[in-house]
C-alpha positions in Angstrom: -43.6 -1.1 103.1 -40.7 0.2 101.9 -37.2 1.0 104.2 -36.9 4.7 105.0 -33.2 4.3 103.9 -34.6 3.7 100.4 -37.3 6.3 100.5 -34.7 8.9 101.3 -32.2 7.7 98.3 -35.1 8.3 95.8 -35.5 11.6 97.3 -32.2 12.7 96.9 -31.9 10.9 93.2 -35.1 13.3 92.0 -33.3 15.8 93.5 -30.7 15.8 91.2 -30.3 17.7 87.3 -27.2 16.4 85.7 -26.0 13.0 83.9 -22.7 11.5 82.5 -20.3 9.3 84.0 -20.4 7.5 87.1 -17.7 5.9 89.0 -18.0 2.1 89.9 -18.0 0.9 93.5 -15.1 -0.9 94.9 -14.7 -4.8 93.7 -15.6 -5.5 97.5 -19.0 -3.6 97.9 -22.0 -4.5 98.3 -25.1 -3.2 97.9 -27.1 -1.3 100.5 -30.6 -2.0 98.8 -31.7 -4.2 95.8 -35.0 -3.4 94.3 -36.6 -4.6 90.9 -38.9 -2.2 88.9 -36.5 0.9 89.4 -38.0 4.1 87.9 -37.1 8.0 88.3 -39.0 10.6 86.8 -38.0 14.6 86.3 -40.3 17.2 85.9 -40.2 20.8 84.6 -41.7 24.2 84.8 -45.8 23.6 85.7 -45.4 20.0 86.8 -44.5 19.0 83.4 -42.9 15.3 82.4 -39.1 16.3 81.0 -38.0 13.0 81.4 -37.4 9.6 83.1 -35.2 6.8 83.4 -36.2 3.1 84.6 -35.0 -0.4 84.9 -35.4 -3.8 85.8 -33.4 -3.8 88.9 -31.1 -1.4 90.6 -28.2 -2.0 93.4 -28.3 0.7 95.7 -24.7 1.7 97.0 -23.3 5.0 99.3 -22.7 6.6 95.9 -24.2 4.9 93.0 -27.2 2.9 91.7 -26.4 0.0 89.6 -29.3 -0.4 86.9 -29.7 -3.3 85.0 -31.5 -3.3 81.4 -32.5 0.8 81.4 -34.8 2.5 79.2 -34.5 6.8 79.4 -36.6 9.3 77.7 -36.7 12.8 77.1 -39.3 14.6 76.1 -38.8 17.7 74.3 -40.8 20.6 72.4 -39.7 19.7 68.4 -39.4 16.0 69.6 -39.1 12.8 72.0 -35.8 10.9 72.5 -35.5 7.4 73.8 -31.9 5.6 75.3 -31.6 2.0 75.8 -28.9 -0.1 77.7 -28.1 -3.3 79.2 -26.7 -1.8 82.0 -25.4 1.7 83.2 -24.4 3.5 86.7 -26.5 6.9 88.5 -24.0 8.4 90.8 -25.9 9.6 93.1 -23.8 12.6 94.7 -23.1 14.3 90.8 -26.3 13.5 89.4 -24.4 11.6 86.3 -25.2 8.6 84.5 -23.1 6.1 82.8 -24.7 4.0 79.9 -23.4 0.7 79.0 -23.7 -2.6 76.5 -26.2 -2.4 73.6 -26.9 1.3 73.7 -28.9 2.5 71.4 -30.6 6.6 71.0 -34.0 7.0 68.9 -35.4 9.9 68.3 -39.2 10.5 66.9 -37.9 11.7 63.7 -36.2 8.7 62.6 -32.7 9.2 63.9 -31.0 5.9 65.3 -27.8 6.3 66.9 -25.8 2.5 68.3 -22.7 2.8 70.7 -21.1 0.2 73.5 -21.0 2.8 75.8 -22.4 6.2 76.3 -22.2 9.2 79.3 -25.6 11.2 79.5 -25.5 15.1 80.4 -29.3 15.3 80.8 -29.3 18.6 82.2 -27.1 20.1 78.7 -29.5 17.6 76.3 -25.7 16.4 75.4 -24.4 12.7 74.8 -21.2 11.8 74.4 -18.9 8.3 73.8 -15.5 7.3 72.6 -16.3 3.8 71.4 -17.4 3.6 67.9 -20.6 4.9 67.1 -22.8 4.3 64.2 -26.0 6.7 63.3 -28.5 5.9 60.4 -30.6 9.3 59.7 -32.8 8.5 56.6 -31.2 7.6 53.8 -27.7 8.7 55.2 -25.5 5.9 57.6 -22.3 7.7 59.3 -19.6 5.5 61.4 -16.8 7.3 63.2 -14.5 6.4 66.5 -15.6 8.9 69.1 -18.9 11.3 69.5 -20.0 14.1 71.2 -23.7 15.9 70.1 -27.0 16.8 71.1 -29.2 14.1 72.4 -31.9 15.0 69.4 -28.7 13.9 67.3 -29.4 17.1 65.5 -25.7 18.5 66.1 -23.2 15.5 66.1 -19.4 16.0 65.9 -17.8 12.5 64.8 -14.0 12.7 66.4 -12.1 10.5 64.1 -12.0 7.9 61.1 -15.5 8.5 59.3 -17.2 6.9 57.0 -20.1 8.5 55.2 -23.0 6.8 52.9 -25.0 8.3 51.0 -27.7 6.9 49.2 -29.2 9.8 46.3 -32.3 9.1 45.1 -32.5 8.0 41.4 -35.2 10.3 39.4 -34.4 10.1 35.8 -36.6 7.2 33.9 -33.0 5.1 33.3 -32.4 4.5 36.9 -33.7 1.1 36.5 -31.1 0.4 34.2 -28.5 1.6 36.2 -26.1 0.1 38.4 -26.8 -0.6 42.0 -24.6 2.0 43.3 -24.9 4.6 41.1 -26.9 6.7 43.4 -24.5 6.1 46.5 -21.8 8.4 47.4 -19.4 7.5 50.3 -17.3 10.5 52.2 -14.3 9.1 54.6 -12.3 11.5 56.1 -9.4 11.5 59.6 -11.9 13.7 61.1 -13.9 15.4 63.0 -16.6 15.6 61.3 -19.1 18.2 62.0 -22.9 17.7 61.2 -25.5 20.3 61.8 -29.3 18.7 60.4 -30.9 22.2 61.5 -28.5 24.2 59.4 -28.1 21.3 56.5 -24.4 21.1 56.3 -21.7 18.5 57.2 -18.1 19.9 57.8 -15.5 17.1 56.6 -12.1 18.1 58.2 -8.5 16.0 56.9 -7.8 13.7 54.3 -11.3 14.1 52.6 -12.5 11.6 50.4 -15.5 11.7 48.0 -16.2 8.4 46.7 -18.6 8.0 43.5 -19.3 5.5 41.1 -17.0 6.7 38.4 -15.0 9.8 40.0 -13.2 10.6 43.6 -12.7 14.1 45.0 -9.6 14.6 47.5 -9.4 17.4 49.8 -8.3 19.2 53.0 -11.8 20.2 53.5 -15.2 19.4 52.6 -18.5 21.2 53.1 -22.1 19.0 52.3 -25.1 20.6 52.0 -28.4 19.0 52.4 -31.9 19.2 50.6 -34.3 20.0 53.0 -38.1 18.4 52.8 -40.1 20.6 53.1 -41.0 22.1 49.4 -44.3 20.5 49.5 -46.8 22.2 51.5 -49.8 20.0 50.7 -49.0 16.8 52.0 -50.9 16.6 54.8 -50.7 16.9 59.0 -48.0 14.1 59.4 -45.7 16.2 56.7 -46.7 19.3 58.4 -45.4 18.0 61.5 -42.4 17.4 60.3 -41.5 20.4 57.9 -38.0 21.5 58.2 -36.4 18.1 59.1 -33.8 17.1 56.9 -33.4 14.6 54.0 -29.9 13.7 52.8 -30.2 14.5 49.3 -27.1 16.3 48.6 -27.6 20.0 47.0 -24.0 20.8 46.5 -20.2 19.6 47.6 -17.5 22.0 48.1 -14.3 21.6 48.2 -11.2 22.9 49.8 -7.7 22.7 49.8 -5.3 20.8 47.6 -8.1 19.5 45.2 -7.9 16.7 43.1 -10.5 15.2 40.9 -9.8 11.5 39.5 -12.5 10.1 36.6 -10.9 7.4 34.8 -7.4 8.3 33.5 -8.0 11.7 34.0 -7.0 13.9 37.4 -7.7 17.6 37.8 -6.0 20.1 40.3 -7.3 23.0 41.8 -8.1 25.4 44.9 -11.3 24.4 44.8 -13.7 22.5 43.7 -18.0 22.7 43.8 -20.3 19.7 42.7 -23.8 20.7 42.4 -26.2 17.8 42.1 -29.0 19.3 40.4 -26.8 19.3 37.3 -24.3 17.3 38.3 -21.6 19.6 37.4 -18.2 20.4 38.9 -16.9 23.6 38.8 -12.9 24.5 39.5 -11.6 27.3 41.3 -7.9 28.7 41.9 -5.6 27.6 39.1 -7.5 24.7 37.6 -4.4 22.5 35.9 -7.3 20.6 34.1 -10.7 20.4 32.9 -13.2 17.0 32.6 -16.5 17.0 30.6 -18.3 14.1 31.3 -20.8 12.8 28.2 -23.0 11.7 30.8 -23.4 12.9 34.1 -20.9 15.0 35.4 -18.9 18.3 33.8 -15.7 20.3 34.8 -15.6 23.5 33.9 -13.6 27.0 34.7 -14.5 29.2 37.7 -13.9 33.2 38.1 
């Protein structure tokens, strides 16, 4: 039977709407109650499941609950999102928890974001870290130091030192013969970094870099757009299910501030600068001191 002391912790724990961080108990206390099989479960408007959170054990203390190897969920209208720790914290009085060691976000749409550390604002849907994060999102892998998003990863701002890859997809009949990273593109940039997959864009803020396989772009500022995939309607319920989620084929680069374009020996200058990958073209803005023409798959030529 279990202690009424316990019963009325689990009371006040379902109780409670908010996560993040918790504060750790003193080195010298110990716990009121240790139970294995720990589980909490929230519930919304008409009795509906919104989320829950479990582990394999849990020290109870005054003002936090210690869990050991945690699994989260939250399940949501567009889709379901799964955490995963080692170990994390509940404080009990704010409602906040405090993941910790091997923590990884999956969402049903293929996201995957990894972190040491991570605080949970489950009542806000917002997740946030200062460790180095890394999040794979189809064919698109971003690391940065420092996060703050949405917990569907659907609006992420990277805080600092970002590194973008980008793997295009090859759909001429020579991609075969082409080298292995001719399709990849790689983005750094101080940061932020803003990334919106509902609106398709990435916002690249400081010291941008665009990194290709014969040519670089420099700028102050760099704005990606996205391809969405959703242009076939016949593909059946699965693709239907998943119609307006993003793929990261790249639809056009812009660039901003203090341009330069470097292919081989040759560097361009300008205002500013716009790739567009369906015909792989660059176009110059603002006082263009120089104009490329590739022979193969890239040309330079003069804006209004």
């Amino acid at each position: 039977m279990m202690p009424k002391s316990l019963v009325l912790v689990f009371i006040f724990l379902f109780s409670t709407g908010t996560f993040c961080r918790a504060q750790n108990p003193g080195p010298q206390e110990t716990s009121d109650q240790q139970i294995s099989d720990f589980s909490l479960t929230g519930f919304g408007e008409r009795g509906k499941k919104t989320w829950d959170l479990a582990g394999k054990s849990a020290d109870i203390f005054d003002n936090v609950v210690k869990l050991k190897d945690i699994i989260g969920n939250m399940y949501g209208t567009d889709e379901d999102i799964k955490l995963t720790a080692d170990k994390g914290d509940f404080d009990k009085r704010e409602g906040k928890v405090h993941l910790q060691e091997n923590v990884i976000i999956t969402t049903s749409s293929g996201a995957k974001l990894t972190t040491d550390s991570l605080d949970w604002d489950r009542k806000n849907n917002v997740v946030k870290t200062e460790d180095q994060v890394n999040i794979e999102r189809q064919n698109m892998t971003t690391q940065a130091k420092g996060a703050i998003g949405h917990t569907n990863l659907k609006q992420v701002q990277l805080q600092k030192d970002v590194t973008v890859n980008i793997t295009q997809e090859q759909k001429d009949k020579t991609a075969q013969d082409k080298p292995a990273n001719a399709g990849r593109i790689v983005i750094t940039c101080d940061g932020p970094l803003d990334i919106d997959y509902e609106k398709n864009i990435a916002t690249f803020r400081n010291n941008v870099k665009v990194d290709r396989e014969d040519s670089q772009i420099y700028s102050d500022i760099m704005y990606v757009y996205f391809v969405t995939k959703n242009d076939n309607k016949n593909q059946g319920e699965q693709d239907d299910k998943n119609a307006g989620l993003n793929t990261s084929s790249i639809d056009k680069i812009v660039s901003q501030g203090n341009v330069k374009i470097v292919r081989g020996e040759n560097t361009s200058y300008c205002d500013e600068a716009v790739y567009t990958a369906a015909d792989k073209k660059i176009t110059l803005l603002g006082r263009p001191k120089l104009i490329i023409y590739s022979s193969e798959d890239m040309n330079a030529s003069f804006g209004n």
